[in-house]
C-alpha positions as CSV (number, residue, x, y, z in Angstrom):
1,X,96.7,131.3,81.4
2,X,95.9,127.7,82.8
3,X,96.6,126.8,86.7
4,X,97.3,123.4,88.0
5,X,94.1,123.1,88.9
6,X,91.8,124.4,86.0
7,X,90.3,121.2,84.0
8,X,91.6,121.2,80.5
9,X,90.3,119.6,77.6
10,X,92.6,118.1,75.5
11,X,90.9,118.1,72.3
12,X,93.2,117.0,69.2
13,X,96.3,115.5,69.4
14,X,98.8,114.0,67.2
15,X,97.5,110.6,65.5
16,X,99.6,107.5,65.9
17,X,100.0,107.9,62.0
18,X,101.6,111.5,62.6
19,X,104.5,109.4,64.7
20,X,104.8,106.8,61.9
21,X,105.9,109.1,59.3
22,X,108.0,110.8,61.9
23,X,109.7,107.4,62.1
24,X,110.1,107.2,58.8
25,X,111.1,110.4,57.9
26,X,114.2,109.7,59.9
27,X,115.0,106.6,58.7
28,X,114.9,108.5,54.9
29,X,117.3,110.6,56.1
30,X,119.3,108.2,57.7
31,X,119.4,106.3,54.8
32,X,119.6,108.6,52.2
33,X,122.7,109.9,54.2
34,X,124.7,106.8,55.0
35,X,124.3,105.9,51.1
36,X,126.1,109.3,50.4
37,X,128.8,109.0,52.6
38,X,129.0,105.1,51.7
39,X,129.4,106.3,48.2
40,X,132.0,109.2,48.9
41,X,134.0,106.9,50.9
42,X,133.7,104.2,47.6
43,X,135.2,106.9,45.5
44,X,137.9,107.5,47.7
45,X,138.8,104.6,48.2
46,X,138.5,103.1,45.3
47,X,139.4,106.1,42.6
48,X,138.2,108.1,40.6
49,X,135.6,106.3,38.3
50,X,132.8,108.1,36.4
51,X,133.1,111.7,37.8
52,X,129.9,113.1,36.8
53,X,127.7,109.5,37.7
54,X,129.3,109.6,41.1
55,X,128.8,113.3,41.8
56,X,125.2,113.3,40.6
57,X,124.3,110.9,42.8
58,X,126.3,112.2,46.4
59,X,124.3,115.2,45.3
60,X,121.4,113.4,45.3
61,X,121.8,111.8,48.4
62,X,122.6,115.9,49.8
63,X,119.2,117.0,48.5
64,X,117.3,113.9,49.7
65,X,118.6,114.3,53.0
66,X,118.1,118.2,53.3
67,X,114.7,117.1,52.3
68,X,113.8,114.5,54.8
69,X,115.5,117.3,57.6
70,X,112.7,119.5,56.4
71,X,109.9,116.8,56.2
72,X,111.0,116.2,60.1
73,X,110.8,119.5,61.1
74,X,107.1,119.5,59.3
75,X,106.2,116.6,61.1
76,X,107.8,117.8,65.0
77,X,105.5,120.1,64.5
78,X,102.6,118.8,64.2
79,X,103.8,116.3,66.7
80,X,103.8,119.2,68.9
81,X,101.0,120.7,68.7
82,X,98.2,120.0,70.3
83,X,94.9,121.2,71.1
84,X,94.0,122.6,74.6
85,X,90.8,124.0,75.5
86,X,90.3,125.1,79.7
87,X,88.6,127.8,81.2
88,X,90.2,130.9,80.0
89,X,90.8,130.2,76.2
90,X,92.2,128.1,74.0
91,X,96.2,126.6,74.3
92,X,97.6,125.1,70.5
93,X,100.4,123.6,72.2
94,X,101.9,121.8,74.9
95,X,104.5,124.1,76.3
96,X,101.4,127.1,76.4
97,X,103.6,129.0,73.6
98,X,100.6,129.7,71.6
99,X,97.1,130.7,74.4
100,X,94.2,132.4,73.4
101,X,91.9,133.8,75.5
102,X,87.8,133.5,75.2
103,X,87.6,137.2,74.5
104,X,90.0,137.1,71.6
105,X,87.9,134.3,69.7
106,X,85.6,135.7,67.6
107,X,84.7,132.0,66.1
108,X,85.9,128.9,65.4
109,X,84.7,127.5,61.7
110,X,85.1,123.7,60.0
111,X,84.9,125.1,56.7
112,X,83.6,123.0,53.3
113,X,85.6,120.0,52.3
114,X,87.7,121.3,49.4
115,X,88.9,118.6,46.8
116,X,92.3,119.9,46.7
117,X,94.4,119.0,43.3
118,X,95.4,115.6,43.7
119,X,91.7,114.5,44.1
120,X,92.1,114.3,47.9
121,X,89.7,116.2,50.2
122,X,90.7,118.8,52.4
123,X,89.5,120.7,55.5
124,X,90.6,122.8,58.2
125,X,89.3,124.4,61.3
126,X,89.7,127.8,61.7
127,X,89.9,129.9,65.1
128,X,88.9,133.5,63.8
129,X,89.9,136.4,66.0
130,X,88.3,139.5,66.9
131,X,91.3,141.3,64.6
132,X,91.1,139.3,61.6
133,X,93.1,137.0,62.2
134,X,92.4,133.0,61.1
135,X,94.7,130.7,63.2
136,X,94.2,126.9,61.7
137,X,93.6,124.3,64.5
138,X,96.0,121.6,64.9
139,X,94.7,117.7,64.9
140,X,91.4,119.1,63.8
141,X,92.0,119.0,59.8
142,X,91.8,116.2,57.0
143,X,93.7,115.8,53.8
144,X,92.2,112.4,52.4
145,X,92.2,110.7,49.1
146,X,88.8,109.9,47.7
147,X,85.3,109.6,50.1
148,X,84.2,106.6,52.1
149,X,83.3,105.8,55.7
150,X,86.3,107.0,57.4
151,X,86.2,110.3,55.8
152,X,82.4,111.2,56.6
153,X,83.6,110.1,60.0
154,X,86.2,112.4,60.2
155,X,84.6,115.3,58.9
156,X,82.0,114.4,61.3
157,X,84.6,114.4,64.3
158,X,85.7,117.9,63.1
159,X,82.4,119.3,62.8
160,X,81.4,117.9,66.5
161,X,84.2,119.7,68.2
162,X,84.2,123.4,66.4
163,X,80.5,122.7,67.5
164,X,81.7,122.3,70.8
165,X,84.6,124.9,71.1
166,X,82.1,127.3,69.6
167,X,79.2,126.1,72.5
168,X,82.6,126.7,75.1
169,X,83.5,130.3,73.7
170,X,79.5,131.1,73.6
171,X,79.4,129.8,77.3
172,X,82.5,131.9,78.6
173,X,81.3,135.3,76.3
174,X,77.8,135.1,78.0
């Protein structure tokens, strides 16, 4: 879809915050991990103490780890993706797994902020197709806790560029 020499937009992109918690994330399961086979090795070595205590918690450590693996696969995702706009559609990641073209795009949309349950605010962009399809746009959403200055400047980020990506698909449709 794009050339070499087609300009591309790079339009959202992972936030440093994104590659925090990816940091993180790893060093839970790492943790979590080492602590169960620190504590297996314990009861090896040392005996049999309290069964059930001991087994409890190597299961824990099992289901914390199986649940940071999961969190990290979350987060290499969004890590991943990215948002690509050039001259023949739109590209959702880096590798160009995931191109639209102009003429599939019926709309893009910023939606309402939502309060979700925890009392944060949430909103997505949508890219709606021409088939029914809604495809949410990655870097370009915003799941806060409470109001303030940073969020009315990030729903005002959103709202500038599916302003813009809908100016684009208007531009290449006409």
């Amino acid at each position: 879809m794009f050339s070499e020499g087609d300009k591309r937009r790079l339009i959202a992109r992972p936030t440093p915050l994104t590659f925090f918690e990816f940091a993180m994330a790893w060093l839970w399961m790492l943790g979590s991990l080492a602590f169960g086979v620190l504590l297996a090795y314990s009861v090896i070595r040392d005996g049999v103490g309290d069964v059930v205590v001991l087994v409890f918690l190597v299961l824990l450590c099992v289901l914390v780890t199986a649940w940071s693996a999961r969190t990290l696969i979350d987060i290499w995702s969004e890590v991943r993706a990215q948002l690509i706009v050039g001259p023949d559609g739109v590209q959702l990641d880096r590798r160009g797994e995931q191109r639209y073209a102009w003429s599939e795009i019926a709309r893009f949309d910023a939606g309402d902020p939502t309060p979700s349950e925890d009392s944060g605010i949430s909103v997505v962009a949508t890219m709606h197709l021409h088939d029914g399809r809604r495809i949410a746009l990655p870097g370009l959403d915003l799941l806060l806790a409470g109001g303030g200055p940073y969020t009315r400047w990030r729903l005002a980020k959103i709202s500038e560029h599916v302003a813009t990506l809908n100016r684009m698909r208007d531009d290449r449709a006409g």
